[in-house]
C-alpha positions in Angstrom: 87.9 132.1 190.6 91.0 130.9 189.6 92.7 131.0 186.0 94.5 128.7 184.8 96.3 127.8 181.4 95.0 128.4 177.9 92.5 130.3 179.7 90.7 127.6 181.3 88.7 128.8 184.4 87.5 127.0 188.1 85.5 128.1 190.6 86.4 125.6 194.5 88.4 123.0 192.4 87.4 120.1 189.4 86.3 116.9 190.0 88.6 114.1 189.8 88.1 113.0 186.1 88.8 116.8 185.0 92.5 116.5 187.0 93.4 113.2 185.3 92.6 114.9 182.2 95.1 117.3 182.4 97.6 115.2 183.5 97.0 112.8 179.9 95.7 109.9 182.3 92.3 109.9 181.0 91.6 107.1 178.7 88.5 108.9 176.0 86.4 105.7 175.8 83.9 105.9 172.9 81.3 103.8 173.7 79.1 104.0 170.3 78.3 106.7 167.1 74.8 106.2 168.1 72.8 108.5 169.7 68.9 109.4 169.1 69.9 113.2 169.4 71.6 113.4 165.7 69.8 116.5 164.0 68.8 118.0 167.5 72.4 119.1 169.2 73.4 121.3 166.3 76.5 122.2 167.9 78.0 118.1 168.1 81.3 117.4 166.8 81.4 113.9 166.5 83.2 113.5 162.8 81.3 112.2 160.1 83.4 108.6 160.0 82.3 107.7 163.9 78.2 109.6 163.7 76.0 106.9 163.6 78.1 103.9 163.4 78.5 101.6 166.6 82.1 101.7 166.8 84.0 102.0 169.8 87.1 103.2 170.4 89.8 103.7 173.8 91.9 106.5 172.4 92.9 106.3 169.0 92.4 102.2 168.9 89.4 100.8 167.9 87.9 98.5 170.4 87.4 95.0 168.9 87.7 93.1 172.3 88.3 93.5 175.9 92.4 92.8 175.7 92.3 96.3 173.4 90.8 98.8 176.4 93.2 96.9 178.9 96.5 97.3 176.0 95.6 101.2 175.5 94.7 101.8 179.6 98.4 100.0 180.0 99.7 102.2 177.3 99.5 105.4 178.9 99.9 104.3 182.3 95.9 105.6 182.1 94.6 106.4 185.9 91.0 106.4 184.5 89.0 106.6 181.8 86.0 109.0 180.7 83.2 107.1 178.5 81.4 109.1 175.9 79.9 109.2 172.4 77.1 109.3 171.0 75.3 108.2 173.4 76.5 105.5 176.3 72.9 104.5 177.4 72.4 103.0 174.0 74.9 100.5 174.7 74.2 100.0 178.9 75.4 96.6 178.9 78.5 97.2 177.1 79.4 100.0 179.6 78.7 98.0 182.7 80.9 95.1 181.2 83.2 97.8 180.5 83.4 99.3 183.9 83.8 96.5 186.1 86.5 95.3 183.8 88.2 98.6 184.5 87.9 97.9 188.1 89.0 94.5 188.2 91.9 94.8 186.4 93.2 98.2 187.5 91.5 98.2 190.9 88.8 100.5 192.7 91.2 104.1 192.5 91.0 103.7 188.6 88.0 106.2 188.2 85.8 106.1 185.5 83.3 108.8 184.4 80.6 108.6 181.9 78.9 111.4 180.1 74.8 110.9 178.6 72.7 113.4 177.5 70.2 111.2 179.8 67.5 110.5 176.7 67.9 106.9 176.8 69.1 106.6 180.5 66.7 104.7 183.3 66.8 104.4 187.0 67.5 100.4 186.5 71.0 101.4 184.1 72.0 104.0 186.3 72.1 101.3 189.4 73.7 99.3 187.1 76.1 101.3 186.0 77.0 102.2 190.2 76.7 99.0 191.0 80.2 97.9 188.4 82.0 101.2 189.8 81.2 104.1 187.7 82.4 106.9 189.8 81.3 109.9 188.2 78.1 110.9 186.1 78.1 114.1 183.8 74.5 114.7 182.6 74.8 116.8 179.0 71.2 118.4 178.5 69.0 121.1 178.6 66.1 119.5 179.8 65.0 119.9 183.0 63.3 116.7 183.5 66.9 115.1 182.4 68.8 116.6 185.1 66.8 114.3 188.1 69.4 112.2 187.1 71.8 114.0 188.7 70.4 113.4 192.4 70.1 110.2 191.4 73.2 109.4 190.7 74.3 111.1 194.2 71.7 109.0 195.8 73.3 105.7 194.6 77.0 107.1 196.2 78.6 108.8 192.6 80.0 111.8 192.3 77.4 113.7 189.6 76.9 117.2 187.6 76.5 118.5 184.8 78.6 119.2 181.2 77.2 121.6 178.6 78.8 123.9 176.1 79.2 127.8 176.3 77.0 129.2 174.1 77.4 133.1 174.0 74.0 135.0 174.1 71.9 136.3 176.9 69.3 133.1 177.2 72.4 130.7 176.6 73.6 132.2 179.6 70.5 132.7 181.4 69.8 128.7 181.0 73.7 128.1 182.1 72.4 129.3 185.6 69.4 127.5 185.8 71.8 124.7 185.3 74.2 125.6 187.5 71.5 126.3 190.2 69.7 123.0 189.7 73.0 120.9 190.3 73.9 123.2 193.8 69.5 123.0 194.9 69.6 118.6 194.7 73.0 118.6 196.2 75.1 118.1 193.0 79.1 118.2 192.8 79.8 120.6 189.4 79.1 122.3 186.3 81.6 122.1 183.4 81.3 124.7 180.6 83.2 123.5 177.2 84.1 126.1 175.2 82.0 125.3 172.1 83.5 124.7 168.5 83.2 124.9 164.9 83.8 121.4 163.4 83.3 119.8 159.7 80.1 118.6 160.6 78.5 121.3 162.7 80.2 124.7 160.7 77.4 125.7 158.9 74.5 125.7 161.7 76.9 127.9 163.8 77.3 130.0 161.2 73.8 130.4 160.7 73.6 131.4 164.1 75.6 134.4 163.8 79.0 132.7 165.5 81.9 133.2 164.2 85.7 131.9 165.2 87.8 133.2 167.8 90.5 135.5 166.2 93.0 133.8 167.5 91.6 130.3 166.8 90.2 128.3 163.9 87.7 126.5 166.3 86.5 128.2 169.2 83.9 129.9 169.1 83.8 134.1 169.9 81.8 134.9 172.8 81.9 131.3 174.6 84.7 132.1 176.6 83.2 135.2 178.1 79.9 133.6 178.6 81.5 130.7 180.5 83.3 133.7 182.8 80.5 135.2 183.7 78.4 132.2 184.3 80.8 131.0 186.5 81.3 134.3 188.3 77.6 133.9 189.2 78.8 130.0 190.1 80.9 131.5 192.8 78.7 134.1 194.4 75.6 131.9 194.2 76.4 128.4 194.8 78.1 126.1 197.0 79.1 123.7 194.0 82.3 123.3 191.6 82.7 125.2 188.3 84.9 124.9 185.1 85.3 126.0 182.3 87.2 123.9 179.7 88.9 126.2 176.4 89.3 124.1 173.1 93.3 124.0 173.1 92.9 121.9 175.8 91.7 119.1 173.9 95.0 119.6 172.2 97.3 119.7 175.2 95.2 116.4 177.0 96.5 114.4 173.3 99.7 115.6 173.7 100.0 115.2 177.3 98.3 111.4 176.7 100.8 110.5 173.4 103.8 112.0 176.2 103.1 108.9 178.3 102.4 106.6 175.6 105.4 107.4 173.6 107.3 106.4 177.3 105.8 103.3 177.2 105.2 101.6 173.8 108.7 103.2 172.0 110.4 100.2 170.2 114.1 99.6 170.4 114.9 101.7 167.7 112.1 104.7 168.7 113.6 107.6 170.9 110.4 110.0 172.5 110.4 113.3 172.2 109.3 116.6 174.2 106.6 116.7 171.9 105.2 113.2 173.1 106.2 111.9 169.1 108.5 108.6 168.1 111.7 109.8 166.2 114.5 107.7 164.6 116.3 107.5 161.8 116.1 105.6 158.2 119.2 104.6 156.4 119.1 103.1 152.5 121.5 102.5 150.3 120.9 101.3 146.8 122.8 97.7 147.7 121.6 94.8 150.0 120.4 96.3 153.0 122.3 93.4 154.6 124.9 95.5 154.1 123.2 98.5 155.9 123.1 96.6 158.6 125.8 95.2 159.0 128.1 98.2 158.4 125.8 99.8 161.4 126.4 97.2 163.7 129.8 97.2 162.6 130.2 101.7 163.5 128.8 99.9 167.1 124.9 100.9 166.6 122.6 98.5 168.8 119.3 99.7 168.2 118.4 98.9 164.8 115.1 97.4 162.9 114.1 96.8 159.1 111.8 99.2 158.4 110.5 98.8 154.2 114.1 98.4 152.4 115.8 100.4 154.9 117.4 100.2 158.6 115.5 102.1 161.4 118.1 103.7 163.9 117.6 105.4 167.4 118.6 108.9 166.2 121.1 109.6 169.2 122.8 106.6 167.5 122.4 108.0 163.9 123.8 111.5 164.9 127.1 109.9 166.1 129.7 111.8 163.9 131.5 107.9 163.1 128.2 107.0 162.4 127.7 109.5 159.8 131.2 109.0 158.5 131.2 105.8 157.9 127.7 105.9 156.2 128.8 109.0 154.0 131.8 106.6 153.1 129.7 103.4 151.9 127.3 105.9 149.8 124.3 105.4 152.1 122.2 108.0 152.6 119.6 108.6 155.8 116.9 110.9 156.6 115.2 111.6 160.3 111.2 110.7 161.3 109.0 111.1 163.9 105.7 109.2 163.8 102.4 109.7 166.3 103.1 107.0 169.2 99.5 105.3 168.4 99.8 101.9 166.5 99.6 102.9 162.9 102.8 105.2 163.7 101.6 108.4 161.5 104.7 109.8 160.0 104.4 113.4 160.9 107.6 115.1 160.1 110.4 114.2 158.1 114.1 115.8 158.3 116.2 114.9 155.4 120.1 113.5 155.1 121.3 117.4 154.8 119.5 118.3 158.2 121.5 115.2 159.9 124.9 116.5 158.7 124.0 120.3 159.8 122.8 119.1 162.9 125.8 117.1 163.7 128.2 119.9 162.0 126.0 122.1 164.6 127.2 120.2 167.4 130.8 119.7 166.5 131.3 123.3 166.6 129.7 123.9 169.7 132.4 121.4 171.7 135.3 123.3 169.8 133.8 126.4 170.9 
């Protein structure tokens, strides 16, 4: 078995849509908020704002017409793109269209994997479904007469397995190996374990189940981790098939990893990315015209400039220029340092103010005389 980062776990590899994942390729396609198993998976995390409503969303942009799933797939250079919910097979059509728009426009290697808890799924939308290109099918349930689906969908030339969470106690685990054992016994690919979570809308059942956080996290779960290790321990002695387990700061790392490539590709003139896969620049004001902002920035030799409100936007490698500074401290402007999420509404996430700029360039100065 081999371990790898934030403690995540796999037994004889992942499958394909796991390793784009983790490389921030993955588009998160959210099909719909419905799904006819609200009130019966206590442990589901879809937030309160998305349960129940048929919205859809690729990423963080809401989905209002096909050019939308092509502009965020473009945006971070996506190599695929896993559909989820609620519950896909409530909208079949939608995904097919979907799917073969995928394909069409970013060619058969973009691969596409779909998630369904199998309730509303038939033989005839699973064909479908094949038939645009879906290349990988991850049945999420604990019924048996669910997991036929999962031959199926081998039958009609997909990839297929199964994706539950890790829930810690001794006929959690017992049913993880039925699972498990199922998917190797009709010829199945894998079985991914997710470590399970406290969220706003699912606290209080897990609470009432005796779980409580990890120590060293606000939303994983104590005990899941251990029970994924040891059913996939039993995955490797027992079975021929893949097995991985999938620990909550991942979910973390795959947005930052995504925003890393998005920030490449959607920065404005003005926008330097960041290691941290944020936007930064830098706002000048000055109680005047902002004509004049402008003007004297152009004037210190600064290219990369917007209006942004009543003030000038600056790339901050342009800002931190000592003459830059000078000549702004001179006119009475003063300037402050962003960085904004690289999704479209630009979140403002931190904010550095005019002192930090002159530190950081005072910083630097002594470091060359040094």
């Amino acid at each position: 078995m081999e371990r790898l980062r934030f403690g995540a776990l796999r037994v004889r590899g992942w499958s394909r849509g796991c390793e784009l994942c983790w490389e921030g390729a993955k588009m998160v396609v959210f099909s719909t908020g419905v799904c006819p198993l609200y009130g019966e998976c206590p442990y589901c995390t879809i937030t309160a704002d998305r349960r129940g409503r048929d919205v859809s969303y690729a990423d963080e942009v809401e989905i209002r017409g096909p050019e939308d799933l092509i502009f965020e797939a473009e945006a971070i250079g996506a190599g695929g793109a896993g559909i989820t919910g609620g519950e896909p097979s409530e909208v079949p059509e939608r995904v097919e269209r979907w799917v073969r728009l995928l394909k069409e426009e970013f060619g058969s290697g973009f691969h596409v994997h779909l998630y369904t808890n199998a309730r509303g799924l038939t033989p005839r939308i699973l064909s479908r479904w094949a038939d645009a290109g879906l290349d990988e099918i991850r049945i999420h349930s604990w019924r048996e007469e669910d997991w036929s689906f999962i031959s199926e969908a081998k039958d009609l030339g997909m990839s297929a397995g199964a994706e539950v969470p890790a829930i810690p106690g001794r006929g959690w685990v017992r049913r993880l190996k039925e699972l498990a054992g199922y998917v190797d016994r009709v010829g199945g690919d894998f079985v991914n374990l997710n470590e399970l979570e406290f969220s706003e809308v699912n606290r209080d059942v897990l609470r009432s189940w005796g779980l409580v956080p990890r120590p060293d996290s606000e939303v994983a779960v104590s005990g899941s981790a251990e029970a994924a290790e040891e059913v996939l321990r039993w995955v490797e002695a027992e079975t021929s098939i893949m097995g991985y387990f999938c620990p909550a700061e991942q979910k973390d790392y795959q947005m930052w990893a995504r925003w890393r490539r998005r920030a490449e590709r959607v920065a404005l003139d003005h926008e330097t990315p960041t290691d941290d896969g944020t936007l930064a620049y830098g706002i000048v004001s000055f109680s005047g015209d902002p004509d004049r902002v402008e003007a004297e920035l152009r004037g210190a030799g600064v290219r990369h400039l917007a209006r942004v409100g009543d003030g000038v936007a600056v790339r901050p490698e342009e800002l931190l220029d000592p003459s830059v500074l000078d000549r702004l401290i001179r006119m009475g402007a003063t300037a402050r340092l962003v960085e904004v999420s690289p999704t479209d509404d630009r979140i403002e996430l931190a904010s550095y103010p005019w002192e930090y700029l002159l530190r950081r360039v005072s910083r630097s100065e002594e470091e060359v005389e040094g």
